[in-house]
N, C-alpha and C positions, 0 to 999 in steps of 0.2 A: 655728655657726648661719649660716644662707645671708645672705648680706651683700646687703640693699637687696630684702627680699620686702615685698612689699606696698605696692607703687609708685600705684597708682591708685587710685581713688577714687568709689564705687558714680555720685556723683553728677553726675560729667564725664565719664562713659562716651560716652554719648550726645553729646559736642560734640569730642569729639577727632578733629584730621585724618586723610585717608587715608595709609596705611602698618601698620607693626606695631609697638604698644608694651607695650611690656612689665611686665607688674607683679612681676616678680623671681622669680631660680630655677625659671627655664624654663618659665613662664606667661607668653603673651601675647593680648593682642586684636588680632587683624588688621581693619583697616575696608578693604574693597572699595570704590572711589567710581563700577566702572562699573555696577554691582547694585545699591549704598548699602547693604550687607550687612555686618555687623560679626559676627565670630565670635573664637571662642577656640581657641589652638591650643599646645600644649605640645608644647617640644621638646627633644629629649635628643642625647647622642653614638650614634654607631651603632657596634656593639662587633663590627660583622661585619666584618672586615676585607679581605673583597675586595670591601665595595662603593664604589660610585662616588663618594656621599655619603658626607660626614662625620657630617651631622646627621637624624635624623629627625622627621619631622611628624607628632604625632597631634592630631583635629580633636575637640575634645569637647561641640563644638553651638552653635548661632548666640547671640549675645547680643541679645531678653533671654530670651529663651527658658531658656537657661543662665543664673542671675544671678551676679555675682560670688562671693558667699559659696559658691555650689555650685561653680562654677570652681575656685577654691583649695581646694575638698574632693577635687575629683578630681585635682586636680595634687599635691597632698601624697599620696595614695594611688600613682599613678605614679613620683612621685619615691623612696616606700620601694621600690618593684618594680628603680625604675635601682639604688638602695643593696644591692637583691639579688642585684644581675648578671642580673637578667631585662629579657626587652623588652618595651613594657608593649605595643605592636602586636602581637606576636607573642604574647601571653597571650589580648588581646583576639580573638584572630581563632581561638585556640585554642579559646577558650570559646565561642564563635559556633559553632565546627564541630559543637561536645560537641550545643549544645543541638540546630542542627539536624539532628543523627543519630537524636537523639532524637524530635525527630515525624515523622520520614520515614521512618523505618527499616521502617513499617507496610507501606508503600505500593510495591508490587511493577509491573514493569514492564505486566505483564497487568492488573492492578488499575487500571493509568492508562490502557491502550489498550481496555479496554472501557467506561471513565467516559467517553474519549475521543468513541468511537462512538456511545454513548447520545446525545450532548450535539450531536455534530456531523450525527448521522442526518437530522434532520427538513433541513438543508442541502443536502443530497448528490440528484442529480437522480431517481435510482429506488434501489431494492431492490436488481438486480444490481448497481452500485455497493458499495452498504454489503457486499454479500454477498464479493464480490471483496476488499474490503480485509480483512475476515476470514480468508477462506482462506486470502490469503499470509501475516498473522502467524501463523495457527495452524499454517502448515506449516514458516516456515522463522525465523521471531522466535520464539515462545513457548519450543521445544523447549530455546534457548540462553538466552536472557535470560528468559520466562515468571516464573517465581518469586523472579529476584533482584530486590532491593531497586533500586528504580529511579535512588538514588542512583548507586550498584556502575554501572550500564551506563559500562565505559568503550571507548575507538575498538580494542582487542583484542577487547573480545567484540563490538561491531560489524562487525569485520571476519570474524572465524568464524561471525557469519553469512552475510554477504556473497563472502565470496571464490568459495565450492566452485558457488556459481551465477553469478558477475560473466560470464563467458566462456562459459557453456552457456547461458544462461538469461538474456540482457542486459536484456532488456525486463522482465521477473521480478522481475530484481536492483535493475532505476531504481526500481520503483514500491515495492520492500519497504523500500530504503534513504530513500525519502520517507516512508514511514509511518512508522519508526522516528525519524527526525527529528522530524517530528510529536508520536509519542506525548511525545514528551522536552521538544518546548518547551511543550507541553501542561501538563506537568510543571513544569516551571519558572515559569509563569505561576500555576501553583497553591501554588508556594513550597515543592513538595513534592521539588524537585532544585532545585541551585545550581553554577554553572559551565559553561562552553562546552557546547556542543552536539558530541557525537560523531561524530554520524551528515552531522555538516555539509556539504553536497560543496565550495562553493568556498574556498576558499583553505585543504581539510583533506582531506577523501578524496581528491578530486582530485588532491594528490599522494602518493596512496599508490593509488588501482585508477588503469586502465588508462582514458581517455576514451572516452565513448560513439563520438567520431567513429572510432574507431580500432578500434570492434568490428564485423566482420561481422555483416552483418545476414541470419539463413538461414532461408530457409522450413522452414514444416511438411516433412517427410519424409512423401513421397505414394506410394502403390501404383499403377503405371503403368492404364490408364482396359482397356489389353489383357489385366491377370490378374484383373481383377474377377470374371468368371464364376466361376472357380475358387474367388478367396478365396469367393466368397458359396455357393458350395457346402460347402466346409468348416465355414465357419461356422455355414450348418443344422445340422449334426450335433451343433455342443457343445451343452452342456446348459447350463441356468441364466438366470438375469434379463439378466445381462449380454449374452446370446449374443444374444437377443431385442431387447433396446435397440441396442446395435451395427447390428444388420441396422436396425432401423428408423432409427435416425440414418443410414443410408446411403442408406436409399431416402430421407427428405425431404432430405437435405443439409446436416442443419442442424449445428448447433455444440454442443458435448458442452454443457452449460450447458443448454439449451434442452430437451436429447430428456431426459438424467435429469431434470429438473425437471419434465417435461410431469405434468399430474393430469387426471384422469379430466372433472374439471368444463369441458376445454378441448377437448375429442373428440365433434363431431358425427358418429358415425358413420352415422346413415344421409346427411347430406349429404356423408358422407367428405371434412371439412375438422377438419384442427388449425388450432384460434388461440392461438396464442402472446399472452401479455397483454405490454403494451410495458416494465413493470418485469424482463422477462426478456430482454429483446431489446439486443444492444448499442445500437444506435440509438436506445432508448425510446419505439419506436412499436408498435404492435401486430403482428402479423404472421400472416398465414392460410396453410398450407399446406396443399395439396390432397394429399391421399392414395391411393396406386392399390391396385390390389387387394391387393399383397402385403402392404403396409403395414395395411390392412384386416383381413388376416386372422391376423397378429402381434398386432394388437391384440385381437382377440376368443381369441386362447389366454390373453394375459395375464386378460382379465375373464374367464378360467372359476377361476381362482385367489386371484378380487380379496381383498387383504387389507387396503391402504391408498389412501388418497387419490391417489395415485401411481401411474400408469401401471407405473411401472419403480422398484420400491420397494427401501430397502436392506435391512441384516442387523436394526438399530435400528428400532424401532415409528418411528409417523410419519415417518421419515425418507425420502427417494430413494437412488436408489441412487448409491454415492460414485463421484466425480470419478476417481478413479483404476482404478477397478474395468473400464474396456474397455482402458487400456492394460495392463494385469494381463492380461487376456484374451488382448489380441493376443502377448505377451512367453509366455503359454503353445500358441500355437496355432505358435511361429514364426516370429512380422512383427513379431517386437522391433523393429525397423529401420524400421517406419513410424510415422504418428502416427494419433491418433484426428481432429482436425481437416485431416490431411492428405485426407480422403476427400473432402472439400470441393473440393479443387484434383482431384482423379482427374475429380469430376464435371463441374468446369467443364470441365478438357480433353477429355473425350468431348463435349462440348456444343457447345463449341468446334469440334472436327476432324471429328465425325461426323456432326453433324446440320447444320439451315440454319436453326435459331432465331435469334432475333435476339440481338444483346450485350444490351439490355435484360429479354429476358424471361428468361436467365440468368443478370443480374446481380439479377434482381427473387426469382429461385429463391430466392437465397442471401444473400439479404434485406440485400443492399448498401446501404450511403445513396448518392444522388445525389451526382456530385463536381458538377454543373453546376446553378448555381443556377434558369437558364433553362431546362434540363432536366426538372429538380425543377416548376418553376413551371405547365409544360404537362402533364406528366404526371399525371394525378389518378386514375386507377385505379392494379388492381395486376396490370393484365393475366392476372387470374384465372384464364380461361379458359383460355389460351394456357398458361399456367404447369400447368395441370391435364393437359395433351397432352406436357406437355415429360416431368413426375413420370411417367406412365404409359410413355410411351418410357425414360425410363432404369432403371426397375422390368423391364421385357424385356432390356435390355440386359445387368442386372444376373442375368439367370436363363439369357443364353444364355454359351454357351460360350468360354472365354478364347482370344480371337485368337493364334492360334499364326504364328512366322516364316515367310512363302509357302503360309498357308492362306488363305481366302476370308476377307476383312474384314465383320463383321455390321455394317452400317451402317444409321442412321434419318437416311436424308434425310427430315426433316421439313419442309416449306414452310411462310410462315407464313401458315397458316390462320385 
């Protein structure tokens, strides 16, 4: 029989000094005097023999919370676990895992990053937001993690997402590796995962990818502003939705995001102005693009065909046409090696070197924010007009002939009229 159990006494709980006493056979009350917190805490030998401790601590709940008589029910129950050569921490934490496997096992990494988005949407500044953080998990999270148990995500399948984009794809890669961080403490807050964070960068990816400061930062891959004629000749030629959106995202400038997305409800044609609504716009401001002829009449082939709300619709009812589908285009036409947002920078450098617009009404083309808050402050139009001379000029430019080495430069000195 264990020699001197049952030391204390339910009724001087409450008055005993600070320190730890003991009520026998490895039950005690520890009283804290900087909290004034009295708890119970039974301790045994540790049978691991590389560790550092001899003794181990387990805490079985504050007194009185815990009463005595429940005390020594729990410590004679641990004490048969020591008598079995079991560790009653290592049971305890066993069974904690069992049970929470058991209600989490439901709940898939997709199943928390769409809870996520529902919850966090009404937050997020516009629509292209929320839109964006979808695309990236559905392209390069879902395919890897998607269907596991969102427990299972551990920093291997984090990194098989992350690695085969860290280096191609840097800016890609910050923003997928914070979404997945996200979905996870998202997780964790709902008691549906338990343990560190994966996807963590400081003092855990960070030593395992490469630093952002340390990665080349590389432009779009642009089609010089001298083989334009040509590419946009070839271009007429293919067939399909794509070939048609292409040309037209070329003629207004705009950013792949913008021209698939554009819908019918946004095309005044006879004032030949696109308005882009500001939930599509990186900036979240509205945005009016004047349209020249060409662009004009790309869009009246598409409405002899109209089948959806969608200017430039995909293979799927209501949907536009996908994000991938002009670099698809261009990787069959040839110009694998350029980008679809590269067309952007071609325009500015023609706008740039060939004509005499101003910086402003070709950074206003390409629907820039203001870096100058005093800038911003006097500026109050959108230089409409001027912008509608600039589209029309480079719609000609784009239909003459590609400047060849030591032939005659087709230049629009434009003045700013």
């Amino acid at each position: 029989m264990a020699r001197g159990i049952n030391r204390l006494s339910a009724t001087g709980l409450a008055k005993l000094p600070p320190g730890l006493h003991s009520d026998g056979d490895k039950l005690y009350l520890q009283v804290d005097p900087k909290i004034d917190a009295r708890s119970w805490i039974f301790r045994y030998p540790n049978r691991n023999p590389n560790a550092k401790s001899k003794t181990r601590y387990m805490g079985l709940g504050p007194y009185p919370s815990v009463s005595l008589k429940e005390a020594r029910r729990l410590a004679e129950t641990y004490r048969a676990m020591v008598r079995a050569g079991l560790d009653p921490l290592d049971e305890r934490e066993r069974e904690r895992r069992e049970a929470f496997a058991q209600t989490a096992k439901s709940h898939t990494f997709k199943e928390c990053a769409e809870k996520l988005m529902k919850a966090k949407g009404p937050e997020w500044e516009n629509l292209k937001h929320a839109n964006q953080w979808r695309a990236t998990l559905e392209t390069y999270a879902y395919p890897v993690l998607g269907k596991l148990d969102i427990q299972a995500v551990d920093v291997g399948l984090v990194l098989e997402v992350l690695e085969p984009i860290w280096n191609e794809k840097p800016e890609t890669a910050r923003r997928v590796r914070g979404r997945i961080e996200a979905v996870i403490d998202w997780a964790r807050a709902r008691n549906w995962r338990e343990g560190e964070n994966p996807a963590r960068w400081k003092g855990h990816l960070d030593q395992l990818l490469s630093k952002r400061s340390r990665l080349s930062v590389r432009n779009h891959p642009a089609l010089p502003y001298s083989q334009i004629g040509d590419f946009m000749k070839a271009l007429e030629v293919q067939e399909g939705v794509a070939a048609m959106g292409l040309q037209f995202l070329i003629l207004t400038a705009s950013r792949t995001g913008e021209a698939i997305g554009a819908r019918w409800t946004e095309i005044d044609m006879d004032g030949k102005t696109w308005t882009v609504p500001g939930e599509r716009m990186k900036a979240g401001k509205p945005h009016r693009v004047p349209l020249s002829d060409r662009a004009i009449q790309i869009l009246k082939k598409m409405n002899e065909t109209r089948l959806s709300d969608y200017v430039f619709p995909g293979m799927r009812p209501k949907t536009p046409l996908s994000n991938m589908a002009f670099a698809a285009l261009l990787k069959r036409m040839g110009y694998g090696h350029i980008t679809t947002h590269g067309f952007r920078s071609t325009f500015r450098d023609w706008a740039a070197e060939l004509t005499a617009y101003s910086h402003e009404v070709c950074e206003m083309a390409l629907a820039h924010s203001v870096a100058s808050k005093v800038e911003a402050a006097y500026r109050r139009g959108d230089l409409f007009d001027k912008r509608r001379r600039l589209m029309n000029d480079w719609a000609v430019f784009c239909n003459a002939p590609s400047i060849q080495d030591g032939s005659s430069v087709v230049q629009i000195r434009a003045e700013a009229r």
